[in-house]
Biotite code that builds the C-alpha atoms (Angstrom):
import biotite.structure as struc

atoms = struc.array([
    struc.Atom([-18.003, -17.229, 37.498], chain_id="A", res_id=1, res_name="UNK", atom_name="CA", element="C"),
    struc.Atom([-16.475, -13.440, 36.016], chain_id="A", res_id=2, res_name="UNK", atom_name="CA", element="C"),
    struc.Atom([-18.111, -11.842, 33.690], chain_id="A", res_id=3, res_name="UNK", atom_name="CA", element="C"),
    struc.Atom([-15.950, -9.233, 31.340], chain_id="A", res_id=4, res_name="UNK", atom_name="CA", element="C"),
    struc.Atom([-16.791, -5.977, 30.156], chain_id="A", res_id=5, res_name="UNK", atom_name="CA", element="C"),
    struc.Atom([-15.897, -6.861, 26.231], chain_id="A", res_id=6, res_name="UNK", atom_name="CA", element="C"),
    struc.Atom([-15.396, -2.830, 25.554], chain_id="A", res_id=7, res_name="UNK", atom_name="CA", element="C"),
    struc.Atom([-13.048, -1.994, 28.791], chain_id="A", res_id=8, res_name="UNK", atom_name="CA", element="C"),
    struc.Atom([-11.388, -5.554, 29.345], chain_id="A", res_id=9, res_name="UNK", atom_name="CA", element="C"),
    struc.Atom([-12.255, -5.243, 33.140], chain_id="A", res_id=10, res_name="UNK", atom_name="CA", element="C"),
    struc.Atom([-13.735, -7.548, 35.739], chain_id="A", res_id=11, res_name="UNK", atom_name="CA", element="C"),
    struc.Atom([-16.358, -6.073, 38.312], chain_id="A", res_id=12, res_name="UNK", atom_name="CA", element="C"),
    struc.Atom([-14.817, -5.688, 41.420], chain_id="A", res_id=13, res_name="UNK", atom_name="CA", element="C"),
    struc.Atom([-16.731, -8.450, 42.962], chain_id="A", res_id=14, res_name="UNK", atom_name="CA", element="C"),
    struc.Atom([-14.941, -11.181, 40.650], chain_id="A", res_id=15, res_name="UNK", atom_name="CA", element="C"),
    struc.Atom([-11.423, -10.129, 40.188], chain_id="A", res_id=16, res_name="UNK", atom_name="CA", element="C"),
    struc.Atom([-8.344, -10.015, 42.640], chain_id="A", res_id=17, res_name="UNK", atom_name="CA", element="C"),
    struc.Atom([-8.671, -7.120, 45.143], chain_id="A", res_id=18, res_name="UNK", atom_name="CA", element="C"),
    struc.Atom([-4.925, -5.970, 43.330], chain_id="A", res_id=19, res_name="UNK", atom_name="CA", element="C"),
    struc.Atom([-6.269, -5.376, 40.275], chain_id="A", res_id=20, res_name="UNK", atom_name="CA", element="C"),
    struc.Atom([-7.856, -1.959, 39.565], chain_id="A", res_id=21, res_name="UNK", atom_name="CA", element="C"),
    struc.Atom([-9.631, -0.167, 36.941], chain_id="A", res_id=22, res_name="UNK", atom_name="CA", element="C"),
    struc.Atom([-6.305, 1.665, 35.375], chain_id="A", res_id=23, res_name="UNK", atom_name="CA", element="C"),
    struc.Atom([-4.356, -1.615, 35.846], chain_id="A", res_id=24, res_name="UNK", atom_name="CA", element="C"),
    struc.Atom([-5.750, -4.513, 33.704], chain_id="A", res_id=25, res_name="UNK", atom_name="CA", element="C"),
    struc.Atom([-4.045, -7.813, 33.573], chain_id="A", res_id=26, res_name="UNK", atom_name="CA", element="C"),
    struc.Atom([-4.347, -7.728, 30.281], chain_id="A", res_id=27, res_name="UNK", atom_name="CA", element="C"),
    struc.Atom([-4.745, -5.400, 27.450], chain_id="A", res_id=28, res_name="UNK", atom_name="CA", element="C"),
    struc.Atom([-8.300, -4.098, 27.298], chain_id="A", res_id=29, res_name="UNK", atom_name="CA", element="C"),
    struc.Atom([-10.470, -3.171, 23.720], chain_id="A", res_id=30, res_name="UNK", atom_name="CA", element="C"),
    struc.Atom([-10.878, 0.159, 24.479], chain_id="A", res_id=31, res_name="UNK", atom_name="CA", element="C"),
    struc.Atom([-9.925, 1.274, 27.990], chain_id="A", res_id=32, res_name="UNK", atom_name="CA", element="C"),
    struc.Atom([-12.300, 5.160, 29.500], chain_id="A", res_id=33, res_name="UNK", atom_name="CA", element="C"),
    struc.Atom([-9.451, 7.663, 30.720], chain_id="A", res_id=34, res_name="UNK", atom_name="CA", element="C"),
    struc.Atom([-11.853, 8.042, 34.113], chain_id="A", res_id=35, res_name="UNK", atom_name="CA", element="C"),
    struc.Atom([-10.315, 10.429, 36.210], chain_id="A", res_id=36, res_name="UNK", atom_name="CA", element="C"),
    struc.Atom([-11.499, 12.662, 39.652], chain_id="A", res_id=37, res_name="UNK", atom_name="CA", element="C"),
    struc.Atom([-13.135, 15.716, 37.580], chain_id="A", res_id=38, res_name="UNK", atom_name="CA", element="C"),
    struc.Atom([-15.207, 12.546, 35.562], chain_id="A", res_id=39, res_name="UNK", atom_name="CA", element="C"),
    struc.Atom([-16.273, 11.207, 38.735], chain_id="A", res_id=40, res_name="UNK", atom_name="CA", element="C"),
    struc.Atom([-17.071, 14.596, 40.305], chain_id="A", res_id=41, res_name="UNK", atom_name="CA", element="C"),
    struc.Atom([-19.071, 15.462, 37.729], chain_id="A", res_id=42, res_name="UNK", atom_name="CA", element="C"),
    struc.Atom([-21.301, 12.331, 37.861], chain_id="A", res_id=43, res_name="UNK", atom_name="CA", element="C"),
    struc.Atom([-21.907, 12.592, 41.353], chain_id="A", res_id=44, res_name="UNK", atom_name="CA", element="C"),
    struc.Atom([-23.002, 16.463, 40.884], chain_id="A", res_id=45, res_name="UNK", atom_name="CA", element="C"),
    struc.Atom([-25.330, 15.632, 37.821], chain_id="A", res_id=46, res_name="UNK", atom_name="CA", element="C"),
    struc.Atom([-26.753, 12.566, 40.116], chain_id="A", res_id=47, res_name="UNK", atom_name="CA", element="C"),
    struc.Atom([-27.102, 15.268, 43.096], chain_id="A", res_id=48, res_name="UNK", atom_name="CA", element="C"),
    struc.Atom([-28.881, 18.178, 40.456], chain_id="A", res_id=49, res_name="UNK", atom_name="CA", element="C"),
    struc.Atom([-32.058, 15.704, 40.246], chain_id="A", res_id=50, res_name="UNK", atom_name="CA", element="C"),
    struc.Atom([-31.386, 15.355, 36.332], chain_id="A", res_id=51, res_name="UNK", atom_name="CA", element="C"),
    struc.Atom([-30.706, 11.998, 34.718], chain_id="A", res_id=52, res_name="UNK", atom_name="CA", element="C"),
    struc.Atom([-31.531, 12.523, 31.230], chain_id="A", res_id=53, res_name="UNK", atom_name="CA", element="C"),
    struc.Atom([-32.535, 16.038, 30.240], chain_id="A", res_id=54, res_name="UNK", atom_name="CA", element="C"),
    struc.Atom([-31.504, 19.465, 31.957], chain_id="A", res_id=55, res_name="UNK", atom_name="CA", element="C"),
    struc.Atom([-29.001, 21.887, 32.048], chain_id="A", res_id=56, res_name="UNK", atom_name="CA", element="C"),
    struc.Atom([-25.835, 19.274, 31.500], chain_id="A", res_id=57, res_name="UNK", atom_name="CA", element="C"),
    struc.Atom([-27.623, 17.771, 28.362], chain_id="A", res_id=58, res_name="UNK", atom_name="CA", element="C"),
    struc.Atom([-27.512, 21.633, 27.216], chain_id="A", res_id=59, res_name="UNK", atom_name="CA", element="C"),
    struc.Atom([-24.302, 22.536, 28.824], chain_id="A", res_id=60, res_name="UNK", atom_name="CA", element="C"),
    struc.Atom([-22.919, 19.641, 26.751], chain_id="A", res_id=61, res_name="UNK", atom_name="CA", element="C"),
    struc.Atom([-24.721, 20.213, 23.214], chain_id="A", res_id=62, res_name="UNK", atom_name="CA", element="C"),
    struc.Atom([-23.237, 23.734, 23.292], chain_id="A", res_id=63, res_name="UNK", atom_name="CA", element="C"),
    struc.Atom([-20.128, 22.778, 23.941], chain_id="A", res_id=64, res_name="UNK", atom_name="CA", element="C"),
    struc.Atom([-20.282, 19.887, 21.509], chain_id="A", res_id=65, res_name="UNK", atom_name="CA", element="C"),
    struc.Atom([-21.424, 22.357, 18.687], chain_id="A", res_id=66, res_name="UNK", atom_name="CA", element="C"),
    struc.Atom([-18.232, 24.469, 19.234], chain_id="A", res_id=67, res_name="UNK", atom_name="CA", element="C"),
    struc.Atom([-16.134, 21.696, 19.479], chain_id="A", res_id=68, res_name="UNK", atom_name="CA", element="C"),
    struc.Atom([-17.366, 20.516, 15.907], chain_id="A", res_id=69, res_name="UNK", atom_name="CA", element="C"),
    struc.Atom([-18.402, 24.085, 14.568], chain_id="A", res_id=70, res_name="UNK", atom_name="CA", element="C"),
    struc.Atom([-21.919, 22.797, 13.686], chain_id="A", res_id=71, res_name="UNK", atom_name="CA", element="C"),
    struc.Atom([-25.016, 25.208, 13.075], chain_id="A", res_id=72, res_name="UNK", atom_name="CA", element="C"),
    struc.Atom([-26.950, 22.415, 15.564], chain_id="A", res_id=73, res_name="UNK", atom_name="CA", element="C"),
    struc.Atom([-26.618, 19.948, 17.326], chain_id="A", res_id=74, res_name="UNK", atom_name="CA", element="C"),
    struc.Atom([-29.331, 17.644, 19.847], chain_id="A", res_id=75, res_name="UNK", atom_name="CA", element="C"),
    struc.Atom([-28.038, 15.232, 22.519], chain_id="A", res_id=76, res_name="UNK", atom_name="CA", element="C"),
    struc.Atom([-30.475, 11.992, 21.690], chain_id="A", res_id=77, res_name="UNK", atom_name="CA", element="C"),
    struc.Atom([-30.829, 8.957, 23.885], chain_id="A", res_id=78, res_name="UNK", atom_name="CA", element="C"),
    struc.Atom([-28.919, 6.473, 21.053], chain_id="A", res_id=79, res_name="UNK", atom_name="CA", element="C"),
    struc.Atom([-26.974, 6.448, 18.401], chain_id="A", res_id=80, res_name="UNK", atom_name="CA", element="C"),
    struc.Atom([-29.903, 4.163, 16.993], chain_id="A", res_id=81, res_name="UNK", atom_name="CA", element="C"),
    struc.Atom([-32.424, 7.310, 17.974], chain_id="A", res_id=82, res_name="UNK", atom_name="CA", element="C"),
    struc.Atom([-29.654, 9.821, 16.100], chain_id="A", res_id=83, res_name="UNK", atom_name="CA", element="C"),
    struc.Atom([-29.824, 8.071, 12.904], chain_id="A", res_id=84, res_name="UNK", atom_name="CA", element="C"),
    struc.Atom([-33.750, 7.226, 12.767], chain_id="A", res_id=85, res_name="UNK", atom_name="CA", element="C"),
    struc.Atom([-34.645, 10.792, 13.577], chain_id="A", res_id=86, res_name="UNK", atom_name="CA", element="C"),
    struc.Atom([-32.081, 12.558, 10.908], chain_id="A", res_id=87, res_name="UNK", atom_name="CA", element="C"),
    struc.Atom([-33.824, 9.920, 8.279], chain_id="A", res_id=88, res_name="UNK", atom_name="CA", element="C"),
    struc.Atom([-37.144, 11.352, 9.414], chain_id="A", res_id=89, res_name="UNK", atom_name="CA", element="C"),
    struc.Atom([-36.681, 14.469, 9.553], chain_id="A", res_id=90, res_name="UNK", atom_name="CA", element="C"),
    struc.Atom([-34.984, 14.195, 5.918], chain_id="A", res_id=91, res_name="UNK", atom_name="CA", element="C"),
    struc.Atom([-38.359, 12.547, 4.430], chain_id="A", res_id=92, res_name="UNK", atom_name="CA", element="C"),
    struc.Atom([-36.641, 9.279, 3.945], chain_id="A", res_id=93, res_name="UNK", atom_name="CA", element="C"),
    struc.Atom([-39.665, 6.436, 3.672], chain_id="A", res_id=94, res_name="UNK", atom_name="CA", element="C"),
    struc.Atom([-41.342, 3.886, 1.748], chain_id="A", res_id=95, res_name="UNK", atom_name="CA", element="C"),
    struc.Atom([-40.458, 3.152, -1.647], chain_id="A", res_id=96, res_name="UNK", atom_name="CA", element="C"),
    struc.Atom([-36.973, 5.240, -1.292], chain_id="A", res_id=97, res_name="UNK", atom_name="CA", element="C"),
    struc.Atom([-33.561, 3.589, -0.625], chain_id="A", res_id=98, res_name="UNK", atom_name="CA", element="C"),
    struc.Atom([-30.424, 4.167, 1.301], chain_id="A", res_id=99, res_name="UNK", atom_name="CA", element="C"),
    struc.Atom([-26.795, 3.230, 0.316], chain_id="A", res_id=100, res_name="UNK", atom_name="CA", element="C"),
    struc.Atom([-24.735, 2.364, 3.195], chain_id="A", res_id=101, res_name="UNK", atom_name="CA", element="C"),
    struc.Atom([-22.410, 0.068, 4.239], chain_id="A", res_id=102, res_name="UNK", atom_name="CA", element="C"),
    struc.Atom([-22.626, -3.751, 5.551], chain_id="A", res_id=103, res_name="UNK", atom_name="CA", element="C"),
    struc.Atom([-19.805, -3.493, 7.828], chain_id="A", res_id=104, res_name="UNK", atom_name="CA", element="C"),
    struc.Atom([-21.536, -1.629, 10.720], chain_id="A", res_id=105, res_name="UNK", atom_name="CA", element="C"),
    struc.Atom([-23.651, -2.130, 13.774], chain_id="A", res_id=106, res_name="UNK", atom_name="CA", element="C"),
    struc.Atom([-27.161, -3.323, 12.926], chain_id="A", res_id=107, res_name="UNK", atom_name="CA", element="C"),
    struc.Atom([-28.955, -0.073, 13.752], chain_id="A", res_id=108, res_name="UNK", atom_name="CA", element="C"),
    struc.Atom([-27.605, 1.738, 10.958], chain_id="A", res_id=109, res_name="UNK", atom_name="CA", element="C"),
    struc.Atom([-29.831, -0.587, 8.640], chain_id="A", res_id=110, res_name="UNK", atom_name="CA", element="C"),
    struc.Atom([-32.465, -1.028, 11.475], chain_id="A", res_id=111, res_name="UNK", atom_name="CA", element="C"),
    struc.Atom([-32.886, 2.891, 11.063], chain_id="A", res_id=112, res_name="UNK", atom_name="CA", element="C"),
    struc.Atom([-33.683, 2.735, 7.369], chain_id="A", res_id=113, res_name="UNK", atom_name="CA", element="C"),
    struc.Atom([-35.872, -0.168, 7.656], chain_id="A", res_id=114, res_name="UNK", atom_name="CA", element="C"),
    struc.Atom([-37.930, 1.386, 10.800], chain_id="A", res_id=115, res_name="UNK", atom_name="CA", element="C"),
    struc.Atom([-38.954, 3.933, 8.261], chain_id="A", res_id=116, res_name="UNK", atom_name="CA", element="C"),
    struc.Atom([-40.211, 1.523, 5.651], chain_id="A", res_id=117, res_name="UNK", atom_name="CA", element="C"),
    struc.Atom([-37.471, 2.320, 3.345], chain_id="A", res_id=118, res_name="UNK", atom_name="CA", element="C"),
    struc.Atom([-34.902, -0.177, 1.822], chain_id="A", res_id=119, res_name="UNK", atom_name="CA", element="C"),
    struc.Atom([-31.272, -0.297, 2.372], chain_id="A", res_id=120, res_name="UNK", atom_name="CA", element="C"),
    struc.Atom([-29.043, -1.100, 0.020], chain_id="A", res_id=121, res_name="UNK", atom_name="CA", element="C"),
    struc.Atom([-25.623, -2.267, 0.774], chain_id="A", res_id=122, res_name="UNK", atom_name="CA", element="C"),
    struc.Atom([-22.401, -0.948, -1.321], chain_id="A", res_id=123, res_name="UNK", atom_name="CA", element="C"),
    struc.Atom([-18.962, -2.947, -0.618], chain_id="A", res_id=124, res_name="UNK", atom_name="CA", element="C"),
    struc.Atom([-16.398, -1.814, 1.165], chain_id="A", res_id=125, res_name="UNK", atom_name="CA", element="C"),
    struc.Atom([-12.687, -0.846, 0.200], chain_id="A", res_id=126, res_name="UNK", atom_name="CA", element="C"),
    struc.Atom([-9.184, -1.937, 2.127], chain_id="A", res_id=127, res_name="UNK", atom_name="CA", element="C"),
    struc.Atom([-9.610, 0.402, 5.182], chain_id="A", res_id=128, res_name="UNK", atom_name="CA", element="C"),
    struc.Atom([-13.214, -1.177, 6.015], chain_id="A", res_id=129, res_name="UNK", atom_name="CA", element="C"),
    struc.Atom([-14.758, 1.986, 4.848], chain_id="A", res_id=130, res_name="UNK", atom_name="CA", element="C"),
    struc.Atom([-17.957, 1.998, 2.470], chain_id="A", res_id=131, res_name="UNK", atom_name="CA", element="C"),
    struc.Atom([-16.808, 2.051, -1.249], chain_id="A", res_id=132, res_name="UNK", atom_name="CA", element="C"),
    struc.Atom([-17.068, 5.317, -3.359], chain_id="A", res_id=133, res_name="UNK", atom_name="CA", element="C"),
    struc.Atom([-17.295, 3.890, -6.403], chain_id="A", res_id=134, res_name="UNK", atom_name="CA", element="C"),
    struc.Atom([-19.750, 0.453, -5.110], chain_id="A", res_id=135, res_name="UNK", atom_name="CA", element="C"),
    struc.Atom([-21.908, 3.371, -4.268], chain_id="A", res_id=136, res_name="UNK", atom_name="CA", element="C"),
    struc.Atom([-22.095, 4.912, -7.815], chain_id="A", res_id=137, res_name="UNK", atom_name="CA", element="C"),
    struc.Atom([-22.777, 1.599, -9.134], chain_id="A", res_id=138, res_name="UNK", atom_name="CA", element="C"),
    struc.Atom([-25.939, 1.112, -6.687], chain_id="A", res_id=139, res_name="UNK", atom_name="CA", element="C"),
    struc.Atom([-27.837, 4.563, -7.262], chain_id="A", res_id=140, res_name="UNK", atom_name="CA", element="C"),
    struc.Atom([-31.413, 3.926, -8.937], chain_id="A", res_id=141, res_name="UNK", atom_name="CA", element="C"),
    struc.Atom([-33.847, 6.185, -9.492], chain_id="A", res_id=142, res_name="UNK", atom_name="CA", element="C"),
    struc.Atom([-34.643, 5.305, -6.143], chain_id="A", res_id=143, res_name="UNK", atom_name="CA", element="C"),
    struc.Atom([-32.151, 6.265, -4.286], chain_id="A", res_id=144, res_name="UNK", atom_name="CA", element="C"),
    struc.Atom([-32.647, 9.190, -1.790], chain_id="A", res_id=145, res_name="UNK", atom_name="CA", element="C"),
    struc.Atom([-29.877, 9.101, 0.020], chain_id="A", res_id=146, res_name="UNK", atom_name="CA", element="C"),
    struc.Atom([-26.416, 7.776, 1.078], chain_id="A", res_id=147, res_name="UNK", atom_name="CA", element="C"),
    struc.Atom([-25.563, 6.940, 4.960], chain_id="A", res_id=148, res_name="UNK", atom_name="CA", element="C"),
    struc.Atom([-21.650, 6.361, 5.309], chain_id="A", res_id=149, res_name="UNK", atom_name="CA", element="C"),
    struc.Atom([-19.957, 5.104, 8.467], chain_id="A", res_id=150, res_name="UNK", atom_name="CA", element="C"),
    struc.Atom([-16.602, 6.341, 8.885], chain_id="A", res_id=151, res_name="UNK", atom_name="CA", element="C"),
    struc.Atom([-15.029, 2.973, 10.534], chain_id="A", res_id=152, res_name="UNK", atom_name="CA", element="C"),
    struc.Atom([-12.192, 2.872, 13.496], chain_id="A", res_id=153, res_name="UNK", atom_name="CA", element="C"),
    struc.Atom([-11.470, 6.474, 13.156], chain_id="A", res_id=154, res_name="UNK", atom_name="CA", element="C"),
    struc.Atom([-10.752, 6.468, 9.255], chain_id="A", res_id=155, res_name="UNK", atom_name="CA", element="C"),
    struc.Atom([-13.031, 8.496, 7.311], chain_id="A", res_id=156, res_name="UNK", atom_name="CA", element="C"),
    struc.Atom([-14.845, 7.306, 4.176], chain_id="A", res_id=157, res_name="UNK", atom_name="CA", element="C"),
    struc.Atom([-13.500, 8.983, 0.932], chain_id="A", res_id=158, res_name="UNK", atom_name="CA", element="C"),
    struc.Atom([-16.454, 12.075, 1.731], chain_id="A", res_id=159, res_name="UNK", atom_name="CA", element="C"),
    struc.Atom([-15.094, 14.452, -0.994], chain_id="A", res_id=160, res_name="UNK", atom_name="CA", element="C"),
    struc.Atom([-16.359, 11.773, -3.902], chain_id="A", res_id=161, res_name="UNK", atom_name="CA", element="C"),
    struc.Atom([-19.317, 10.862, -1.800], chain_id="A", res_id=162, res_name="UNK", atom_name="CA", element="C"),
    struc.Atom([-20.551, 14.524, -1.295], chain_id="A", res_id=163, res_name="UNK", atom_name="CA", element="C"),
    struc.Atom([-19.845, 14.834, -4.595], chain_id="A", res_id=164, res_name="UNK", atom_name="CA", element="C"),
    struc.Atom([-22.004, 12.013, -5.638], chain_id="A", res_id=165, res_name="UNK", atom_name="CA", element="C"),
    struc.Atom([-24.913, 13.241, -3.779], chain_id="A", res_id=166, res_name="UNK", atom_name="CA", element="C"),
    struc.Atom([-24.779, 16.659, -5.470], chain_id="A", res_id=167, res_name="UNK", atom_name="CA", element="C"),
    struc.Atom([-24.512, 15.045, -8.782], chain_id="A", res_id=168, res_name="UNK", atom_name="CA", element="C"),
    struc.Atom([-28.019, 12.679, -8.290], chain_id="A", res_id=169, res_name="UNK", atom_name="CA", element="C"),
    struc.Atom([-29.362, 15.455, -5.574], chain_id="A", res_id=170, res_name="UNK", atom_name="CA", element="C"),
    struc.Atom([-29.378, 12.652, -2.506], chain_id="A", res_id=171, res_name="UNK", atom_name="CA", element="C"),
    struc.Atom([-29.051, 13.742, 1.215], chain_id="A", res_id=172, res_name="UNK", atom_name="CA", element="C"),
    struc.Atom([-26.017, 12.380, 3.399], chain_id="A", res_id=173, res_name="UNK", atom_name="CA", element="C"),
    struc.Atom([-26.266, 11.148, 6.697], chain_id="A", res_id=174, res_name="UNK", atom_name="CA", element="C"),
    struc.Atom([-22.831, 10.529, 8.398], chain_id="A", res_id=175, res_name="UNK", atom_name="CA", element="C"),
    struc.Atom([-22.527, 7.716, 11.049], chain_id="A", res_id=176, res_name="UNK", atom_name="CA", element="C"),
    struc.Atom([-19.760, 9.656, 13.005], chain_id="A", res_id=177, res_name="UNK", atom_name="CA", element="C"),
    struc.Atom([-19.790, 7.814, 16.097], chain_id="A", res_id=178, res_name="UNK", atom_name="CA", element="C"),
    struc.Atom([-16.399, 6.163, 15.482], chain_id="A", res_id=179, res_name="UNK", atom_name="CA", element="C"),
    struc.Atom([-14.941, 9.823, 13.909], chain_id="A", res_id=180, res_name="UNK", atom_name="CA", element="C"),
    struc.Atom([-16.408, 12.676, 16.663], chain_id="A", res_id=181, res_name="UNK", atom_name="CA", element="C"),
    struc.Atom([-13.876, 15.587, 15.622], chain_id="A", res_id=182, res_name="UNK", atom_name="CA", element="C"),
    struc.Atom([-11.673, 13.990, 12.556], chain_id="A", res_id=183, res_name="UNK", atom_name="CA", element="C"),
    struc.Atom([-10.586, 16.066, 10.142], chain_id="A", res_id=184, res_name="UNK", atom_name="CA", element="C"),
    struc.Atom([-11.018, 15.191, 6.613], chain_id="A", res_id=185, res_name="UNK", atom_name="CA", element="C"),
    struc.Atom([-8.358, 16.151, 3.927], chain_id="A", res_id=186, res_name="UNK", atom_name="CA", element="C"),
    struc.Atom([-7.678, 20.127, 3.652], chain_id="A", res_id=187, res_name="UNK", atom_name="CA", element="C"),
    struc.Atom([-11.635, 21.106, 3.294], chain_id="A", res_id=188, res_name="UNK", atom_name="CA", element="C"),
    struc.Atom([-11.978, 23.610, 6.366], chain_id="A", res_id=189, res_name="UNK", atom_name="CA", element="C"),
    struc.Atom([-9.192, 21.865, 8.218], chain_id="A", res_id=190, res_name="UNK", atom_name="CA", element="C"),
    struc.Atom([-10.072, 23.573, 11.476], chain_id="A", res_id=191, res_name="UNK", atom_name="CA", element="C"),
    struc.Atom([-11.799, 22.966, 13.710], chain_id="A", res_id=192, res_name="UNK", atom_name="CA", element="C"),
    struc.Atom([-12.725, 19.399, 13.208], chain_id="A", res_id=193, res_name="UNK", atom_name="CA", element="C"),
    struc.Atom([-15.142, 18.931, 10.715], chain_id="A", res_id=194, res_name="UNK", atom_name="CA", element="C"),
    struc.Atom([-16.134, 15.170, 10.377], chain_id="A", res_id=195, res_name="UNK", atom_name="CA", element="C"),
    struc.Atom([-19.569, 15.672, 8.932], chain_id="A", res_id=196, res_name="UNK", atom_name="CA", element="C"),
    struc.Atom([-19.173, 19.290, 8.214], chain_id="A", res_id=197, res_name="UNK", atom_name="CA", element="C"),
    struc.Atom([-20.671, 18.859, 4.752], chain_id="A", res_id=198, res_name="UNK", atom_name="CA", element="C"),
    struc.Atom([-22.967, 16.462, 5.455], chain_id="A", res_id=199, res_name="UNK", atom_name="CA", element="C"),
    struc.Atom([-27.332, 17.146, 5.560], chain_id="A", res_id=200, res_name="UNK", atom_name="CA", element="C"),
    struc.Atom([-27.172, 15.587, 9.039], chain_id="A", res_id=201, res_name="UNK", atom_name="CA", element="C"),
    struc.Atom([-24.207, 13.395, 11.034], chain_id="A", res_id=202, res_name="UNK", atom_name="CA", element="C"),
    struc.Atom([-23.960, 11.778, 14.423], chain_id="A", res_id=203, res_name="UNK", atom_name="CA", element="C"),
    struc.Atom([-21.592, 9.972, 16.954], chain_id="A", res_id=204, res_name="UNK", atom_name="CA", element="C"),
    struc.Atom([-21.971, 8.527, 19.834], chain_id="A", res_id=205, res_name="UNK", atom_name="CA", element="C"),
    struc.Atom([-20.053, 8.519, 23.185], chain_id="A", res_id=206, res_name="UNK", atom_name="CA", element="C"),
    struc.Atom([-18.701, 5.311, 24.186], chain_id="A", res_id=207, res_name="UNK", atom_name="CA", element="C"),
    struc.Atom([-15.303, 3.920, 25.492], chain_id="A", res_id=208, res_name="UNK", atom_name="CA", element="C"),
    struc.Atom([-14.768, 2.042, 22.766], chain_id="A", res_id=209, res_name="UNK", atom_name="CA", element="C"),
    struc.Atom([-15.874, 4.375, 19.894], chain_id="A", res_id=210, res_name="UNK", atom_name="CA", element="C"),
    struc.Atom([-14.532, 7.875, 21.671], chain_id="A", res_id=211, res_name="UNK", atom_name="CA", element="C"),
])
């Protein structure tokens, strides 16, 4: 029996036809990794420094991260699950308060709000698959301490009405950037990338099919 990796489209070696290879699917993939020799040396030296998780490439990488973006901070976490949980915490979010996000997202983004005893509340979404500017207004209570958008695919929420919203009922804004590392949004401070820019606290993640 061969199995499929759903996110690259390829077989393991040891279940497809030796003539197939890793830049040569038979058919189109979902999201296909650009893996080239400088990827592959740099695995082997990280595996050869002694550090898995932690260390000096975990830094190496949150430095360059934070230029890339132009962020005050950021911190490499194990998950995108971990990212959003922590940036809850560390906002106060807990019981008896409730977040506005989206239903059209990976489970964690609600699993985060609920693992802090808060309640989610779910806003529709518009055409592009995006959470809803103006579902949003209609969902913020007295409640309501903050708003957690997920820009979807690449496309960015409409941020300029959300940030706008959250200054207006003094919420915090957590952006789920993990589909959206480095997209620009409209003119506001059009370089360098600034997905999350104005946001309290944003994350992505780095996987083939989201980067």
């Amino acid at each position: 029996m061969a199995f499929t990796d759903i996110t690259t489209g390829i077989t393991p070696a040891t279940t497809r036809n030796p003539s197939d290879t890793l830049n040569t699917p038979s058919y189109i993939p979902f999201g296909l990794p650009e893996i080239g020799e400088e990827e592959i040396n740099e695995v082997a030296a990280t595996l050869r420094s002694g550090w898995l998780t932690i260390g000096e490439r975990t830094a190496q990488f949150e430095r360059e991260f934070q230029a890339y973006v132009g962020s005050s901070r950021v911190l490499a976490v194990s998950s995108g699950t971990a990212a959003l949980h922590l940036s809850l915490a560390a906002l106060g979010i807990g019981p008896g308060d409730e977040v506005i996000t989206t239903p059209l997202t990976f489970c964690s983004t609600v699993h985060a709000i609920l693992h802090l005893g808060a309640t989610p509340v779910l806003a529709d979404v518009g055409p592009d698959g995006n959470i809803d500017s103006h579902s949003i207004a209609e969902r913020i209570t007295s409640r309501t301490r903050g708003i957690l958008p997920v820009h979807l695919g690449g496309l960015s929420c409409d941020m300029e009405t959300i940030w706008a919203l959250a200054g207006r009922y003094n919420l915090v804004v957590v952006e789920d950037a993990a589909h959206a590392a480095g997209h620009e949004i409209g003119a506001i401070m059009s370089a360098p990338p600034n997905c999350g820019r104005e946001a309290t606290l944003w994350h992505s993640v780095f996987t083939p099919l989201r980067t």
